[in-house]
Gaussian input, Z-matrix of N, CA and C with variables (Angstrom, degrees):
# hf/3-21g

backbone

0 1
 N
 C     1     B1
 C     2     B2     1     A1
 N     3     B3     2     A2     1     D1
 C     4     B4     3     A3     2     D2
 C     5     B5     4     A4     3     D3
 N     6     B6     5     A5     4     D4
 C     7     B7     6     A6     5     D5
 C     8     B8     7     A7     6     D6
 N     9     B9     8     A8     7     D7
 C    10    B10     9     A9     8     D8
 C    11    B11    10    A10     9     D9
 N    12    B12    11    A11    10    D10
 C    13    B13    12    A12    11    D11
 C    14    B14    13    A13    12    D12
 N    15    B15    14    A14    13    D13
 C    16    B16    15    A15    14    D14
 C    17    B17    16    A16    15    D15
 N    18    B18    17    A17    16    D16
 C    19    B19    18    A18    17    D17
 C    20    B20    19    A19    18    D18
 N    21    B21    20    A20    19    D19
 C    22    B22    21    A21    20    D20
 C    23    B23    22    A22    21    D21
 N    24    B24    23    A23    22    D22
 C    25    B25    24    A24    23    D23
 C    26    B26    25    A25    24    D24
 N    27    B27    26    A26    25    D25
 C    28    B28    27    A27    26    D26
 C    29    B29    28    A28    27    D27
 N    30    B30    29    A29    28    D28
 C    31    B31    30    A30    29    D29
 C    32    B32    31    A31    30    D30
 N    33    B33    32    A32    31    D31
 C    34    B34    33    A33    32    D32
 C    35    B35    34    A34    33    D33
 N    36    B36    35    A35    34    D34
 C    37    B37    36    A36    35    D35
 C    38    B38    37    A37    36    D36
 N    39    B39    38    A38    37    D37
 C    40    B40    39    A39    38    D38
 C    41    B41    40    A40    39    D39
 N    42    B42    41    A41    40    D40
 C    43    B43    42    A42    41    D41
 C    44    B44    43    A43    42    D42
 N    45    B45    44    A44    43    D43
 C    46    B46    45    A45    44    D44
 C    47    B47    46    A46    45    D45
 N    48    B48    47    A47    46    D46
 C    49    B49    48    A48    47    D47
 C    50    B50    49    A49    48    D48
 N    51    B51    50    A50    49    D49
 C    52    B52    51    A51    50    D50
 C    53    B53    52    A52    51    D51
 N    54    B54    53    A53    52    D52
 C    55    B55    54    A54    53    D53
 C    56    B56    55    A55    54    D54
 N    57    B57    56    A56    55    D55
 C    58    B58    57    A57    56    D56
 C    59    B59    58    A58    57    D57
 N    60    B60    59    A59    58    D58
 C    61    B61    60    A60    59    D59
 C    62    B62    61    A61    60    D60
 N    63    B63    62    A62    61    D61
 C    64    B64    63    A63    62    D62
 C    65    B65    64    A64    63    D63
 N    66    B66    65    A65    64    D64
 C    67    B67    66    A66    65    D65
 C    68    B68    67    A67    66    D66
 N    69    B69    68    A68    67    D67
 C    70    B70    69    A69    68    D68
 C    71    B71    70    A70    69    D69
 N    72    B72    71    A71    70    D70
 C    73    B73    72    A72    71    D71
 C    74    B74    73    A73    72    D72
 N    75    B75    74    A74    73    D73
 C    76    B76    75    A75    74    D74
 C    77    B77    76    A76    75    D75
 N    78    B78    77    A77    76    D76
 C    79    B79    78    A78    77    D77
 C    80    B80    79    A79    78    D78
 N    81    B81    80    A80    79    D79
 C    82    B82    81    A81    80    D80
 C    83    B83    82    A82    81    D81
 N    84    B84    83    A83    82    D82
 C    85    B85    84    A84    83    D83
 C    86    B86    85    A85    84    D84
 N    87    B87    86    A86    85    D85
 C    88    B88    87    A87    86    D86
 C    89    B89    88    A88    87    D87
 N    90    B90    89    A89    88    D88
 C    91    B91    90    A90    89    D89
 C    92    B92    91    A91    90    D90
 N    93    B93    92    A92    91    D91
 C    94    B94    93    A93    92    D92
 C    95    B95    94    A94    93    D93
 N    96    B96    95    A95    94    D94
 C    97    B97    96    A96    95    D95
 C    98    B98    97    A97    96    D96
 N    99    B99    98    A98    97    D97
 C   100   B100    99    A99    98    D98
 C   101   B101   100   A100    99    D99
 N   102   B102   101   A101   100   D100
 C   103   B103   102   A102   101   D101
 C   104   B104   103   A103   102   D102
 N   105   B105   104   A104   103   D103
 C   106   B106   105   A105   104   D104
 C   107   B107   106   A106   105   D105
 N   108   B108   107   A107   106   D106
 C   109   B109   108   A108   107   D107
 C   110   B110   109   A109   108   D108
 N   111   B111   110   A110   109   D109
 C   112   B112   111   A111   110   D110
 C   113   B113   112   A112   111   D111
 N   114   B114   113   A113   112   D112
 C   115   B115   114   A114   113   D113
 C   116   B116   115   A115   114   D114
 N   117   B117   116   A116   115   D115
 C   118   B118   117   A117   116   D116
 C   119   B119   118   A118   117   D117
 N   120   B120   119   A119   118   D118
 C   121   B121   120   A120   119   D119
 C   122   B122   121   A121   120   D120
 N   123   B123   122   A122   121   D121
 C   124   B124   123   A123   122   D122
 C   125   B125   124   A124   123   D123
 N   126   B126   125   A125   124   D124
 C   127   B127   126   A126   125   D125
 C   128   B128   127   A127   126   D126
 N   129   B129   128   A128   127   D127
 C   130   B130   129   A129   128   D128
 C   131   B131   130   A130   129   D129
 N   132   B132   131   A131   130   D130
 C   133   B133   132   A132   131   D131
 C   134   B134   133   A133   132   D132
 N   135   B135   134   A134   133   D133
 C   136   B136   135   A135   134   D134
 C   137   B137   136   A136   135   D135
 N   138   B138   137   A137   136   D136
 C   139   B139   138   A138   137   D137
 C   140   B140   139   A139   138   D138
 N   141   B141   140   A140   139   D139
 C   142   B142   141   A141   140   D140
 C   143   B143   142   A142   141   D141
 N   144   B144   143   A143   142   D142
 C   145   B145   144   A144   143   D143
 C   146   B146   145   A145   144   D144
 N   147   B147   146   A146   145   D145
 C   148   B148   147   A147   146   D146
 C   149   B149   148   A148   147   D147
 N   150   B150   149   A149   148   D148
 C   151   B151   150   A150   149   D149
 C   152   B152   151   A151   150   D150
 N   153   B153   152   A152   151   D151
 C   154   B154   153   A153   152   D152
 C   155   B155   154   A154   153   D153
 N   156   B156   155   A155   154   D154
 C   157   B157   156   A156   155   D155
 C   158   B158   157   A157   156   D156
 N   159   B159   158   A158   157   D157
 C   160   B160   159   A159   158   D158
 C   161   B161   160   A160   159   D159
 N   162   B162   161   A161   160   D160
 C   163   B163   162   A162   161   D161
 C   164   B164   163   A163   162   D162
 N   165   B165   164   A164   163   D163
 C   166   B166   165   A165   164   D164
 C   167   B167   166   A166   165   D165
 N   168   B168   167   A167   166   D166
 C   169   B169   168   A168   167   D167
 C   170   B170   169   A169   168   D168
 N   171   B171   170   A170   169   D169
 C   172   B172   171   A171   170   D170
 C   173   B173   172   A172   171   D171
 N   174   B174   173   A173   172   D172
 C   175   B175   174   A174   173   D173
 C   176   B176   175   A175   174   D174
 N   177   B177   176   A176   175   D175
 C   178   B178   177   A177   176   D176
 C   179   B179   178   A178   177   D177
 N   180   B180   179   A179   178   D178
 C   181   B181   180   A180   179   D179
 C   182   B182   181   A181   180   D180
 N   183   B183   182   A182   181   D181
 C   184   B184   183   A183   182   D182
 C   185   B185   184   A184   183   D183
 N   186   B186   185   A185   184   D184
 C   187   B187   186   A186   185   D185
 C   188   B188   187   A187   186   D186
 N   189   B189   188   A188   187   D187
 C   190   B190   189   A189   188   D188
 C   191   B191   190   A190   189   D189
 N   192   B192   191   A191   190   D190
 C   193   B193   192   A192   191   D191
 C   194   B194   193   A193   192   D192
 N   195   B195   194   A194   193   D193
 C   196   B196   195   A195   194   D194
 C   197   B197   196   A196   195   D195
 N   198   B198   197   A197   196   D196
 C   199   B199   198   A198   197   D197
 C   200   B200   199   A199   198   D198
 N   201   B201   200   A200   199   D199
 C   202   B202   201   A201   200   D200
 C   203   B203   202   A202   201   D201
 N   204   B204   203   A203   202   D202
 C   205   B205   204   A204   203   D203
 C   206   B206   205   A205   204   D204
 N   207   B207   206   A206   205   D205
 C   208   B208   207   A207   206   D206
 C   209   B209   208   A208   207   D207
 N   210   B210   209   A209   208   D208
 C   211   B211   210   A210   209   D209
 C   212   B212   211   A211   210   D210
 N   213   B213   212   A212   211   D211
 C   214   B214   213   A213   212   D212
 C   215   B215   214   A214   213   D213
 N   216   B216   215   A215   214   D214
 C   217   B217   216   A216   215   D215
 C   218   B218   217   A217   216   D216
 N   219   B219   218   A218   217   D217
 C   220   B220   219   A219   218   D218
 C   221   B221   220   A220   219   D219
 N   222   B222   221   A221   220   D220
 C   223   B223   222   A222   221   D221
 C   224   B224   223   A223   222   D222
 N   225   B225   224   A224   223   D223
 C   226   B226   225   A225   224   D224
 C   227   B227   226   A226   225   D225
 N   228   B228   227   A227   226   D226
 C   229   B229   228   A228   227   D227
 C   230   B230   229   A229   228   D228
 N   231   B231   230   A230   229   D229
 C   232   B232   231   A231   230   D230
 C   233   B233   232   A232   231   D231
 N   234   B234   233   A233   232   D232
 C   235   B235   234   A234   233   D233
 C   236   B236   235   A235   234   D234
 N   237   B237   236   A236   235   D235
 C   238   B238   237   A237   236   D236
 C   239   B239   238   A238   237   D237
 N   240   B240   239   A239   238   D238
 C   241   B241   240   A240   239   D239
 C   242   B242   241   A241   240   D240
 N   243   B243   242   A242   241   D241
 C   244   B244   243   A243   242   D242
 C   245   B245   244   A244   243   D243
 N   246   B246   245   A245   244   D244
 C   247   B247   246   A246   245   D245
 C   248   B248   247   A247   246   D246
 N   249   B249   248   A248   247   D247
 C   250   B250   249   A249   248   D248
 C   251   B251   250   A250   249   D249

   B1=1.4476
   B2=1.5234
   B3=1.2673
   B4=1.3907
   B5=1.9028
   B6=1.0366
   B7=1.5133
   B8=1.3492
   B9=1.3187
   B10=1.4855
   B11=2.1370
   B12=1.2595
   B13=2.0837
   B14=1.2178
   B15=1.0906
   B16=1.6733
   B17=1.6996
   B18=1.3249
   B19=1.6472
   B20=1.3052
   B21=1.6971
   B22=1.9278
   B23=1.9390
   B24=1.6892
   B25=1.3358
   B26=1.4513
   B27=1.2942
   B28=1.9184
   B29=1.9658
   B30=1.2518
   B31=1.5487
   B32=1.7881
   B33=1.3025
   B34=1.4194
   B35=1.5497
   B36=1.3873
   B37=1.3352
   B38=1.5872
   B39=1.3417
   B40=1.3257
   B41=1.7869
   B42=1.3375
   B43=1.7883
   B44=1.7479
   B45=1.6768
   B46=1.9629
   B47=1.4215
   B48=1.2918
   B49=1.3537
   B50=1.5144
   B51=1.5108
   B52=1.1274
   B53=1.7641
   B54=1.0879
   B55=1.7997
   B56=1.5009
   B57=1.3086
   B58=1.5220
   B59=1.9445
   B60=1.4675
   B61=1.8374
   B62=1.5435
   B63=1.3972
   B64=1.0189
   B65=1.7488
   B66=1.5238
   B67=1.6585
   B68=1.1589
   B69=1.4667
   B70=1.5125
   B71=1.8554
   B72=1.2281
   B73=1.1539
   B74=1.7800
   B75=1.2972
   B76=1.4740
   B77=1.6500
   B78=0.7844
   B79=1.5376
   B80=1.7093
   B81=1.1004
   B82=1.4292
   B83=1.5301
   B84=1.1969
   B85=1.3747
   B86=1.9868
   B87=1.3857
   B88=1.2823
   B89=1.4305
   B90=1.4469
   B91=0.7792
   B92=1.6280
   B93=1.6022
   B94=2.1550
   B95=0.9742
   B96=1.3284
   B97=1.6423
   B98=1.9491
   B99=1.7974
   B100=1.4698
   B101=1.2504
   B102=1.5503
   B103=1.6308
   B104=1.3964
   B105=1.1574
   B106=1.3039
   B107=1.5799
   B108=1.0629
   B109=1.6899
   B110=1.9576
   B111=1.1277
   B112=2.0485
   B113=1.5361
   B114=1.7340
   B115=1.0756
   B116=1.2865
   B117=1.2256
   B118=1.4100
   B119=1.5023
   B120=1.4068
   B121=1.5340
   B122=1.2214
   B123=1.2602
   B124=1.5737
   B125=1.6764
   B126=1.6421
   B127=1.7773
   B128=1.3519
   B129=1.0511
   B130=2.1171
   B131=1.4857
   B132=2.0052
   B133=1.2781
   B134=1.5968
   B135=1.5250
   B136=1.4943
   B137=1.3186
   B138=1.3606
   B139=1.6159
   B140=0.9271
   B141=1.5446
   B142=2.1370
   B143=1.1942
   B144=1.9321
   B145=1.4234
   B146=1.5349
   B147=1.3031
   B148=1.1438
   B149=1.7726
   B150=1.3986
   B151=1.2775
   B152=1.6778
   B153=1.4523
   B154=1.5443
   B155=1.3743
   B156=1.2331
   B157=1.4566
   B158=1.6239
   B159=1.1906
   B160=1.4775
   B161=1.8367
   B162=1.5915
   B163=1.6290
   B164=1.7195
   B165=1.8572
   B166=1.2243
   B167=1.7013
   B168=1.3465
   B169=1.4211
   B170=1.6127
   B171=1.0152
   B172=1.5932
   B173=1.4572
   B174=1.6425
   B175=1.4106
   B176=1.8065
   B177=1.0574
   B178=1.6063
   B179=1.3092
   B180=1.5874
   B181=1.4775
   B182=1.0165
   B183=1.9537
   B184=2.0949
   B185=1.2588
   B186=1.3763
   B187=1.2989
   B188=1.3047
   B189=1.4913
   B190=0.9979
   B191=2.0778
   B192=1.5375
   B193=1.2767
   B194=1.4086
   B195=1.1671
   B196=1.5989
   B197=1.8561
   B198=1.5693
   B199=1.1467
   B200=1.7068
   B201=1.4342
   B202=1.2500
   B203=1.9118
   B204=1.3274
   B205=1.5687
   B206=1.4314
   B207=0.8917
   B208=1.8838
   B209=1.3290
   B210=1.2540
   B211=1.5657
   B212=1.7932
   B213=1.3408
   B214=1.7480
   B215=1.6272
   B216=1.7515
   B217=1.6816
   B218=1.2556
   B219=1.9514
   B220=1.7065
   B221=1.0967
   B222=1.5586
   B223=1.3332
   B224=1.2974
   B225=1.3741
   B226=1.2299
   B227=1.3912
   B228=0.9571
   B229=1.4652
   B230=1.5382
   B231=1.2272
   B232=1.6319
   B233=1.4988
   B234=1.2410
   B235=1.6107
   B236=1.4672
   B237=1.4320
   B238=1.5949
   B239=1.6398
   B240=1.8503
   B241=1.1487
   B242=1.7285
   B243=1.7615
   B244=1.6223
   B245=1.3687
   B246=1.6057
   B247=1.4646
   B248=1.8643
   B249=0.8154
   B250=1.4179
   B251=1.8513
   A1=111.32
   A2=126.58
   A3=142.68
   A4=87.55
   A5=129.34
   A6=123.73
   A7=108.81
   A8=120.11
   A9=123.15
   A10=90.28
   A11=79.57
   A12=80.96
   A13=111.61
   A14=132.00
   A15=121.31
   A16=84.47
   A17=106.85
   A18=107.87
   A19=142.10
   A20=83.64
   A21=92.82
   A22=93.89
   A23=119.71
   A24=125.78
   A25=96.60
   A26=134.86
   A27=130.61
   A28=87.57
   A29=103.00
   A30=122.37
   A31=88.16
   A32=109.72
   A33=113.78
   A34=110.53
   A35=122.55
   A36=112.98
   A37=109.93
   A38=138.63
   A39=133.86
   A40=95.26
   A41=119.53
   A42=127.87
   A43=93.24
   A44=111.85
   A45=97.06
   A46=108.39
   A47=124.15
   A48=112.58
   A49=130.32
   A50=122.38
   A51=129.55
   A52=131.55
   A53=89.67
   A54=116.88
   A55=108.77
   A56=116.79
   A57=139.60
   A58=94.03
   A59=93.41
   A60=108.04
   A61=102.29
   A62=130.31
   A63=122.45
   A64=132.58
   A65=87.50
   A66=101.23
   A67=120.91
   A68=128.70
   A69=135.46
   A70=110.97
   A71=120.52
   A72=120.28
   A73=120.11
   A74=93.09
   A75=92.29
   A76=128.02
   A77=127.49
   A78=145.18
   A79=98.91
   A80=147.71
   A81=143.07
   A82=110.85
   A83=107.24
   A84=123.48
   A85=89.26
   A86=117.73
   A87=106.36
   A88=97.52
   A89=154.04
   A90=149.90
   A91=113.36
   A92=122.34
   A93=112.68
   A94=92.58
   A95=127.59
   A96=141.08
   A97=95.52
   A98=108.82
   A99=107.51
   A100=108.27
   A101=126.44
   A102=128.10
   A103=108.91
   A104=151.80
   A105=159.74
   A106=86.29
   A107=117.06
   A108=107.30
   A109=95.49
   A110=110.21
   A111=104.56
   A112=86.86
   A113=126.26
   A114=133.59
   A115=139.53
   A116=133.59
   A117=156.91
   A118=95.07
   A119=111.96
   A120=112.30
   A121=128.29
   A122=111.96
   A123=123.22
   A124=112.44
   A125=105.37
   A126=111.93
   A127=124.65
   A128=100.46
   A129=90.32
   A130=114.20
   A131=103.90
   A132=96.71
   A133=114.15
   A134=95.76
   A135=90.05
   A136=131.37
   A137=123.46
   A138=134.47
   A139=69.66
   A140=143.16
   A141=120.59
   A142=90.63
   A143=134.10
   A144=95.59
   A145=113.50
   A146=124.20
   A147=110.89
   A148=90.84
   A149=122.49
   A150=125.38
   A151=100.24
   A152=101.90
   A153=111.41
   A154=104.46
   A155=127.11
   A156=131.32
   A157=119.26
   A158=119.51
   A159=124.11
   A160=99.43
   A161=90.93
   A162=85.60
   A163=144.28
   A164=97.72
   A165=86.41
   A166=111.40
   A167=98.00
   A168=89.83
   A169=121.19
   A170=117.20
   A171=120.19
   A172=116.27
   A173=119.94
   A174=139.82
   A175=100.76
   A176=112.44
   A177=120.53
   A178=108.12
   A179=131.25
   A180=139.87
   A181=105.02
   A182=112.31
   A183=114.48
   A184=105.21
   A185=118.20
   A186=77.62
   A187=132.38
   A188=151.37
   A189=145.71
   A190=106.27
   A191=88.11
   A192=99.08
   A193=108.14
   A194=136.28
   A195=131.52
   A196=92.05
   A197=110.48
   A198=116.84
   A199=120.95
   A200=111.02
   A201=119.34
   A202=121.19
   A203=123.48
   A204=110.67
   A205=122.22
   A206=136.24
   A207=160.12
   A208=91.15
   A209=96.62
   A210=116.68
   A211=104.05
   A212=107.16
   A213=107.73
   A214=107.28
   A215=105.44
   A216=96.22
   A217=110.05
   A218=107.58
   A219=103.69
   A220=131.02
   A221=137.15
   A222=129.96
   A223=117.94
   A224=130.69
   A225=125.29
   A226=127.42
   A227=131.18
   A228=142.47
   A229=118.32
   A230=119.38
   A231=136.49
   A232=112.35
   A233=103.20
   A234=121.11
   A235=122.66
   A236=90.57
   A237=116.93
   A238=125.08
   A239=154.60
   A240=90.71
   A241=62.96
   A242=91.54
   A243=114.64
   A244=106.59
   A245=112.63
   A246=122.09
   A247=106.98
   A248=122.18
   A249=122.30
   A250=104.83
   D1=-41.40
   D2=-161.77
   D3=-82.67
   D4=-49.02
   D5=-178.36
   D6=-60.78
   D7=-38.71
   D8=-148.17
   D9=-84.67
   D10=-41.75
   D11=169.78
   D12=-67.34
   D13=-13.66
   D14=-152.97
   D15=-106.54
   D16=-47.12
   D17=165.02
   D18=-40.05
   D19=-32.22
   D20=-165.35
   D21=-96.75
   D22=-22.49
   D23=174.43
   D24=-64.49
   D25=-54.32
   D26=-167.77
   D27=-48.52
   D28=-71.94
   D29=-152.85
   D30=-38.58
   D31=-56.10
   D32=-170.33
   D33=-57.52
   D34=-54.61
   D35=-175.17
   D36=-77.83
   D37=4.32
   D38=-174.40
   D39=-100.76
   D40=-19.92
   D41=-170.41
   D42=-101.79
   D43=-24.19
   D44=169.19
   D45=-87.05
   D46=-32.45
   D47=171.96
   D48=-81.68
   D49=-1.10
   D50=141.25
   D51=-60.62
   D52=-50.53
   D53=165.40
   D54=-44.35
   D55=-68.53
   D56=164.68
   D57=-21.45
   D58=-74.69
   D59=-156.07
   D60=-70.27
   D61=-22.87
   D62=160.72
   D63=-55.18
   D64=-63.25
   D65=167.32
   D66=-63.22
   D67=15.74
   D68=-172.26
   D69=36.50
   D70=54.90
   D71=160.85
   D72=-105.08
   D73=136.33
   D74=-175.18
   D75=-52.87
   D76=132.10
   D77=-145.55
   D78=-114.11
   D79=116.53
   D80=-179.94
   D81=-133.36
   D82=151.43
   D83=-142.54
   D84=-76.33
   D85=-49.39
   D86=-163.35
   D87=-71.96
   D88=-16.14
   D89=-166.90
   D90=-86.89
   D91=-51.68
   D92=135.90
   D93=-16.35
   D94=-101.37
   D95=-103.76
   D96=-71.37
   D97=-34.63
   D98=172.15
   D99=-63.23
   D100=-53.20
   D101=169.06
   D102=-33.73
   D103=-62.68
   D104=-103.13
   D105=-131.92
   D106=-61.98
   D107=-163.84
   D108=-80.13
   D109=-0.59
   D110=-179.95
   D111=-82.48
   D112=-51.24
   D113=161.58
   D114=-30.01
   D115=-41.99
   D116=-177.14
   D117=-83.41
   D118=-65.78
   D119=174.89
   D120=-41.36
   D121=-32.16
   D122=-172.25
   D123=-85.96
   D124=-36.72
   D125=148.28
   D126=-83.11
   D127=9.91
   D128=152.71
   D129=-102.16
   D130=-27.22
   D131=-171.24
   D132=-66.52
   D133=-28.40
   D134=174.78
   D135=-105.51
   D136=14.32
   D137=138.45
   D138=-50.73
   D139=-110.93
   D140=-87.20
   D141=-94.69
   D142=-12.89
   D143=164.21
   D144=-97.00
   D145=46.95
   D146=175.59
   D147=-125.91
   D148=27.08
   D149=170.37
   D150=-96.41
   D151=167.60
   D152=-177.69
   D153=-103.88
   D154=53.79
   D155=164.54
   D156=-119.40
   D157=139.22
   D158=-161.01
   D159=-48.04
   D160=144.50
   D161=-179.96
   D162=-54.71
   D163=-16.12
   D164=-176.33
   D165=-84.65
   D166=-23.28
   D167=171.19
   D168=-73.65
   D169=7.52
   D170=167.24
   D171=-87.38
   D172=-39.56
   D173=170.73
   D174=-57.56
   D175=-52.64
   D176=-171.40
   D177=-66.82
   D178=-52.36
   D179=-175.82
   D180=-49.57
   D181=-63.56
   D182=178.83
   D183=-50.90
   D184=-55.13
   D185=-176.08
   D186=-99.11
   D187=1.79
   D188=89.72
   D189=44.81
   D190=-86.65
   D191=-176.66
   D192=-78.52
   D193=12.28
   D194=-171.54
   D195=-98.43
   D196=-53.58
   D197=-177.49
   D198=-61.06
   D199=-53.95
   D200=149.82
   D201=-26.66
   D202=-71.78
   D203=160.11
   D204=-74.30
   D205=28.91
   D206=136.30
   D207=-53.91
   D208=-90.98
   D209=-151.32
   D210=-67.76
   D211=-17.93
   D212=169.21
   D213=-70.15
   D214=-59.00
   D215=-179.52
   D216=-34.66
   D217=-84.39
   D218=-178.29
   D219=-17.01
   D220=-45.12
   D221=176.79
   D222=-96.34
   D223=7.32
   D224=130.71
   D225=-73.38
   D226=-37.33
   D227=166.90
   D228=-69.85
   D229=-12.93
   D230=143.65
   D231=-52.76
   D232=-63.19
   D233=-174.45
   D234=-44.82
   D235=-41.78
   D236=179.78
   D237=-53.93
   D238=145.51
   D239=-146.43
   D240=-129.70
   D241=153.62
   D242=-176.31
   D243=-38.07
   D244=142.09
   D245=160.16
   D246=-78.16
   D247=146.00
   D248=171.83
   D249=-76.69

């Protein structure tokens, strides 16, 4: 169930950002990168429940690891150096 959503979210954001480039609306980079990482999120959530380990430890791992690449963007995006 968790794949078949995470499937039908790609299909969806690859048919809004076509949509987008059709209608000539401007397209901005942090606004992907939110698509893409809602995306990514939604295939980890359903990797770890599609692991054979009792559920709460599947709830705890995502996010675990959800917060973990949180706190990775931010300090890359720290790193990065201000536009004026």
């Amino acid at each position: 169930m968790g794949i078949a959503v995470a499937v039908i979210a790609s299909l969806f954001f690859i048919g809004w950002i076509i949509y987008r480039i059709l209608k000539r609306h401007s397209l901005k980079a942090h606004v992907v990168m939110y698509g893409l990482s809602c995306v990514a999120g939604a295939y980890t959530f359903a990797f770890f429940l599609s692991l054979d380990i009792p559920q709460l430890l599947k709830i705890l791992a995502s996010l675990l690891l959800g917060v973990a690449l949180v706190i990775l963007a931010a300090l890359i995006q720290r790193r990065q150096p201000q536009k004026p």
